[in-house]
Structure formats: C-alpha cells, structure tokens
KOLMIGU-641789 format. One record per residue (C-alpha): x, y, z. Coordinates in steps of 0.25 Angstrom, whole numbers, plus 5000, padded with zeros to 4 digits. Example, Ala and Ser with C-alpha at 12.3 -4.5 7.8 and 13.67 -1.06 7.14 Angstrom:
residues 2
+------+------+------+
|    u |    v |    w |
+------+------+------+
| 5049 | 4982 | 5031 |
| 5055 | 4996 | 5029 |
+------+------+------+
***
This chain:
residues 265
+------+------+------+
|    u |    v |    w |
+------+------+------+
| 5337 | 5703 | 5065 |
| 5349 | 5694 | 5074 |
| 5359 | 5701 | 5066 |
| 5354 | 5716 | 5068 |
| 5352 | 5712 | 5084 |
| 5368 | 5707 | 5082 |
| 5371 | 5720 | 5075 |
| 5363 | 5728 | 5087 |
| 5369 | 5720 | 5097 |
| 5384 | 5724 | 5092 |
| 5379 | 5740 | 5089 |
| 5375 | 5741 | 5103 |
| 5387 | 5734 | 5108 |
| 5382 | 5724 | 5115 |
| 5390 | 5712 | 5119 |
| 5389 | 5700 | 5110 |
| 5381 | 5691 | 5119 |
| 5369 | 5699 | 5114 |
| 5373 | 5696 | 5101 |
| 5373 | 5681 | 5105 |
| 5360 | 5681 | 5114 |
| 5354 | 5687 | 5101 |
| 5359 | 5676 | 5092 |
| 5359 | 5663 | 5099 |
| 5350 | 5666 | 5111 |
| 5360 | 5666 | 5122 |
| 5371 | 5673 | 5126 |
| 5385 | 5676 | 5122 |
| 5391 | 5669 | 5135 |
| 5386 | 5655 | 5129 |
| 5394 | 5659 | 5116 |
| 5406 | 5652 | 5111 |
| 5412 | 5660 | 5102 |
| 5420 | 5647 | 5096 |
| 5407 | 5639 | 5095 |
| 5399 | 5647 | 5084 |
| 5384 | 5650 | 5082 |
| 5378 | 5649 | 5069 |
| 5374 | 5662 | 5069 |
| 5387 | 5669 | 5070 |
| 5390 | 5666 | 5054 |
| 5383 | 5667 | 5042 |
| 5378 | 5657 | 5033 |
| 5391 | 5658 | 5023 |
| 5400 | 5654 | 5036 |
| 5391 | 5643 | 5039 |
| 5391 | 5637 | 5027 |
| 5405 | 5637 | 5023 |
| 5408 | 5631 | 5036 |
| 5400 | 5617 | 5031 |
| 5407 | 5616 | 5021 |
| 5421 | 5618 | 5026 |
| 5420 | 5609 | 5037 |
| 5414 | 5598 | 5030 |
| 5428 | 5599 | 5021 |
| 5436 | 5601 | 5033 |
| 5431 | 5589 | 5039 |
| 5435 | 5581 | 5026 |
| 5446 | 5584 | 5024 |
| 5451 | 5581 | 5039 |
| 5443 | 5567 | 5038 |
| 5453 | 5559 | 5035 |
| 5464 | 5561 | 5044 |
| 5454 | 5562 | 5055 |
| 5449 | 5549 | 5053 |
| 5463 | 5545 | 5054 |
| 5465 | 5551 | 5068 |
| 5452 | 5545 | 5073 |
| 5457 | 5530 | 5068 |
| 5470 | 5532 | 5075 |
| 5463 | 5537 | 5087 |
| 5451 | 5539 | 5090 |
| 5453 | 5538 | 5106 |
| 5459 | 5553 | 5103 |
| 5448 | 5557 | 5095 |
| 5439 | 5555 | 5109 |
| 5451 | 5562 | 5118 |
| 5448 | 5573 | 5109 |
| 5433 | 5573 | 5108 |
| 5434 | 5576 | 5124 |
| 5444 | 5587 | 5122 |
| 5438 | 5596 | 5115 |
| 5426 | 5594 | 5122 |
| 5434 | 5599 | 5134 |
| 5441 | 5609 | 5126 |
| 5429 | 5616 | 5119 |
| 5422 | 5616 | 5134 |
| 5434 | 5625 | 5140 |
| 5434 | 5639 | 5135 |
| 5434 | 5653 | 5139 |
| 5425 | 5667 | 5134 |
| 5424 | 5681 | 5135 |
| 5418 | 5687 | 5146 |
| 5417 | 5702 | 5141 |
| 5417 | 5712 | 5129 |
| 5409 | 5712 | 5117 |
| 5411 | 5696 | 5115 |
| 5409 | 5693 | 5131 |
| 5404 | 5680 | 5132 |
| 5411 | 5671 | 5119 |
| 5416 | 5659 | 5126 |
| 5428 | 5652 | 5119 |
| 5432 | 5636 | 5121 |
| 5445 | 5627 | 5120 |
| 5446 | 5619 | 5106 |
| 5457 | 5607 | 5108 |
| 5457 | 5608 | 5094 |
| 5474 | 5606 | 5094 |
| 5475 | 5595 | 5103 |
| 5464 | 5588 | 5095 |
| 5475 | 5590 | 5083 |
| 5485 | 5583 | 5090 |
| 5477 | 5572 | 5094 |
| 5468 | 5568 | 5082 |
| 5475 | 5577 | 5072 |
| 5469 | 5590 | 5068 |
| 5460 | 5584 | 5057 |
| 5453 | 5574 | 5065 |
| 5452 | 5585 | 5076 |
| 5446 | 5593 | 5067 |
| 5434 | 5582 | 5066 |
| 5432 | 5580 | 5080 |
| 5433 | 5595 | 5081 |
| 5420 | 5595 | 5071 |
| 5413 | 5585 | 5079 |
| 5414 | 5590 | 5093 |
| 5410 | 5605 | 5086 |
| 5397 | 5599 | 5085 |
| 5390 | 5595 | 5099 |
| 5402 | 5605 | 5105 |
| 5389 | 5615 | 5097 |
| 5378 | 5608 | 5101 |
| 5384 | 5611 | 5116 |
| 5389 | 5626 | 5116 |
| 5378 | 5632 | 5106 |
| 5367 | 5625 | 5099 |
| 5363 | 5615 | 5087 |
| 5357 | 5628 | 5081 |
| 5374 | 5631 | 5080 |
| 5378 | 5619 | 5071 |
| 5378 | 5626 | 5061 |
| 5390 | 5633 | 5063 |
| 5398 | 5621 | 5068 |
| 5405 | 5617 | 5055 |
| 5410 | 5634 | 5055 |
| 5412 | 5630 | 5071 |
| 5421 | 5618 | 5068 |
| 5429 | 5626 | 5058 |
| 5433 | 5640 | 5066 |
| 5434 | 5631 | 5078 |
| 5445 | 5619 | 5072 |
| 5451 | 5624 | 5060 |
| 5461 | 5635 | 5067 |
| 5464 | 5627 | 5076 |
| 5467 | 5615 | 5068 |
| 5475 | 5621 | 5058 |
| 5483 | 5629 | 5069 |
| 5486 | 5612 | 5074 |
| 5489 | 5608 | 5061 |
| 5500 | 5619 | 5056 |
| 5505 | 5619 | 5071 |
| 5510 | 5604 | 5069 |
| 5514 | 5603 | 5057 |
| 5524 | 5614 | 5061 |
| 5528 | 5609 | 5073 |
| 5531 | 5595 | 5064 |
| 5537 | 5603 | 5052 |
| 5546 | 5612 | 5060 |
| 5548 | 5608 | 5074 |
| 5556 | 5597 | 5080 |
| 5547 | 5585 | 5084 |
| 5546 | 5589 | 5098 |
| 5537 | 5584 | 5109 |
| 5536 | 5600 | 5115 |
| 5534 | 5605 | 5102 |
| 5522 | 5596 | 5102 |
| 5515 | 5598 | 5113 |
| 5517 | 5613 | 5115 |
| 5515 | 5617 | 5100 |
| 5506 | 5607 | 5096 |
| 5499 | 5606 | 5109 |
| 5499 | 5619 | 5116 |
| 5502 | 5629 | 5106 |
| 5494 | 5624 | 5092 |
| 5481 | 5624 | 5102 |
| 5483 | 5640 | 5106 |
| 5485 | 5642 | 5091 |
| 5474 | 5634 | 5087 |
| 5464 | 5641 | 5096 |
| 5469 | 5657 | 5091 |
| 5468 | 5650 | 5078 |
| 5454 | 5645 | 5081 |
| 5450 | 5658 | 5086 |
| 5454 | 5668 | 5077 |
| 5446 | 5658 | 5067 |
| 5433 | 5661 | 5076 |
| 5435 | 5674 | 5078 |
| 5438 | 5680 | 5064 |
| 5427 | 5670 | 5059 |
| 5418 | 5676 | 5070 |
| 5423 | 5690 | 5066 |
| 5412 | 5688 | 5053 |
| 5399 | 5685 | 5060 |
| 5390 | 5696 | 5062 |
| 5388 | 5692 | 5077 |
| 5404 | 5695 | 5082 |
| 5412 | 5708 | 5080 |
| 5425 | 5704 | 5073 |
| 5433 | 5714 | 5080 |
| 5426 | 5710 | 5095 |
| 5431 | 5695 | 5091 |
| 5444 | 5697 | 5088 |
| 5448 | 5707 | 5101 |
| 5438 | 5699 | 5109 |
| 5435 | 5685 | 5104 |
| 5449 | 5680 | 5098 |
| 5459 | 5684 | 5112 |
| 5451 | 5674 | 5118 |
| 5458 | 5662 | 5110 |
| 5470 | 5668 | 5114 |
| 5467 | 5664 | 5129 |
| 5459 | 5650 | 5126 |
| 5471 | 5647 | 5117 |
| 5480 | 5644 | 5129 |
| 5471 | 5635 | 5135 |
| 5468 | 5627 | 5124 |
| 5483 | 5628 | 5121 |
| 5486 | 5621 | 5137 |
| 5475 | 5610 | 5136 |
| 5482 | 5607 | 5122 |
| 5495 | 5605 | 5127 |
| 5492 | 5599 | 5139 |
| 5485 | 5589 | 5131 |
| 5495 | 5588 | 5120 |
| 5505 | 5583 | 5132 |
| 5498 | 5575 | 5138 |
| 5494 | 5567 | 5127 |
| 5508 | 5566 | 5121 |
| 5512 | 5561 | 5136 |
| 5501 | 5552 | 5138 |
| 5493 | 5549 | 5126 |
| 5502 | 5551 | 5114 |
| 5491 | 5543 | 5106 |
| 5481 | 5554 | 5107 |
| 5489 | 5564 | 5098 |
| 5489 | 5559 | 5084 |
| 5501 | 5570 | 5080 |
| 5510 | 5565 | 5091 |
| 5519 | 5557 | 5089 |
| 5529 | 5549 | 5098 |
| 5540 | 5546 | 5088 |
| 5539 | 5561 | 5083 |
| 5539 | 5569 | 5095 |
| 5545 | 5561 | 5106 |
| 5559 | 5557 | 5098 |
| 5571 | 5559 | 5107 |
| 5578 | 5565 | 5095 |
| 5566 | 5579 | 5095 |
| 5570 | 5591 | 5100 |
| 5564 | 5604 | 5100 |
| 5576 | 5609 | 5090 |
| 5582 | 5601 | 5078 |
| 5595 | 5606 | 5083 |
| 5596 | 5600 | 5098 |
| 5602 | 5587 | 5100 |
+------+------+------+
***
C-alpha cells in the first residue's frame, strides 16, 4: 500500500515531500538526503550493508588502534569537528526534490589528523547518535549502509590523493596543504556524493534521473566549503599544532632542500 501511494505521488507529479510525508510521517524539509531512512532500500541493501561494515571495520582496526595510542587528544579534536561539520549544510529549496538538505563531512581532515583508517572508526561511531538526532531510532537500521555511502568515497579519494602527492610530488609544504587539505576535501565530497546519489538512484522512493540533474550539483557547491574549512584547518594545525596531524611530518615537509620542482636549486 506505501509503495502504490509512492507510485501515485510520482504519477501525479507531485513533489517528493509527499512521498516523504507518506513515509516517515513528516515532511521532506526535515530530510537529509545524506542521512538515509530505512525505508528508502530493500532488505538485500540492508543486509549487505551488516556484513560489509563489520569487515570494514576489521580490517581498519589495527592501524587505528595505533592512532588512538599515539594520540588520543586528536581523536577528541575531531569528535568536535565533525560534530560541527555534519551540523553545517545547505538544501534545495525547489523542483521535484525541494527540500533535501545536505551537511559538510570533515571526513578529509580527519585523514590527515588520525589517518583515514582510525577516521573511518570515529566516523562509525559519531554516525550513530548523529541518527538518533536528525531522523530516529526507528532508522538505525540503515546506519551500517549510512556509514558506508557516507565515509568510504571520501576516504578512499584521501587515501589515493596522498599517496600521489608522496609518490610523485616534491615533499612540499604548499603541496600539503592545498592538495591534501583543500583539494582532496572537494574531491572527497563529489566522490561521496555521487556514491549517494547513484545508490539512491535504486530505491523506489527517488527518481534516478531527478537525482542526478537535481540532487548531485549540489555537492558541487557544499564541496567548496568543506574544501576551505579543510584547508584552513590543515594550515593551521601545520602552523600551530603540527602534533594533531599524524601524516605530517616536520622532517619531510619543512626540509630547506624541498621545492615545488626537482629541478630548482
């Protein structure tokens, strides 16, 4: 019966915050399209989710133990970030998805600090009473496929971003900051939210093509915030707190002998 009121709702062409009134009992404007309701995915989604995050998680165990004995003062830094981060956002106040709200992640600069497999664990963590705030116990259920759509991208766009920037580049202090700071946290949020989108795109509740014309410019325009509060962070931290970021090093990046090119002298 919900899913024939669902079908309705899009036949008639009726915003989606029918759709969501009908769902959830309230309307759209209180959605957060990157904090998921269980009812947006079938069971098979669900589940797949509880086992792959458990994995996740085991895998990343170790090293992030590792971080968290080296410093565990960070490990609180960041706990306030991203409870700051994930309470700025932006949404969409018209078209067929007016109302979806959006929120920063911090997601990158927890990388940096703690290292993306102890971030991820955080991440985990604060994803649970970050659910219990923005839409309900009844939604838990979909926090392990949450954590994974929401972390993952932009973890792995961190990951691959400073290994580059290790392998390739010059051990350069600008190159730090602006690559691993400012521009890894744009990537990571497109990365993030094309991950959302197209796995929004297979619920029976969002139109795949209103999602990606509507939906996913969006993280276009959030990107560039979470890309300056990034940064900013990055730098101060490298001027003021260096002990705070686990992949900086003094020794590495502050060598009188780095340049930006091999070549200069």
């Amino acid at each position: 019966m919900r899913k024939a009121a669902i079908l309705a709702c899009f036949d008639g062409k009726q915003k989606l915050s029918a759709v969501c009134h009908i769902m959830c009992g309230f309307r759209l404007k209180h959605c957060r399209i990157m904090d998921f309701f269980t009812v947006w995915f079938e069971t098979p989604w669900l589940y797949a989710a509880y086992i792959a995050l458990p994995a996740c998680l085991l895998l990343c165990a170790k090293p992030a133990l590792k971080a968290w004995r080296q410093n565990p003062q960070a490990f609180g830094v960041l706990l306030c970030f991203f409870a700051v981060f994930w309470s700025l956002g932006a949404g969409l106040d018209g078209g067929q998805l007016g109302g979806l709200r959006y929120h920063l992640l911090g997601v990158a600069l927890g990388s940096l600090m703690i290292g993306s497999a102890a971030a991820f664990w955080l991440a985990a963590l604060f994803m649970l009473p970050h659910i219990l705030l923005t839409v309900g116990a009844q939604n838990l259920a979909a926090a392990p496929l949450n954590v994974l759509a929401v972390t993952l991208p932009a973890l792995a766009v961190a990951e691959l971003l400073r290994y580059a920037v290790r392998r390739f580049l010059p051990p350069n202090l600008f190159l730090y900051i602006f690559i691993n700071g400012f521009f890894c946290a744009a990537a990571g949020m497109m990365a993030t939210g094309a991950a959302i989108t197209a796995l929004l795109s297979q619920s029976t509740v969002f139109a795949a093509v209103d999602l990606w014309q509507q939906a996913f410019p969006v993280f276009f325009l959030i990107s560039w915030g979470e890309a300056f509060l990034t940064g900013m962070f990055t730098a101060i931290f490298v001027a003021l707190k260096p002990q705070f970021l686990l992949t900086f090093d003094d020794d590495f990046y502050l060598s009188r002998q780095n340049n930006i090119w091999p070549s200069e002298s």
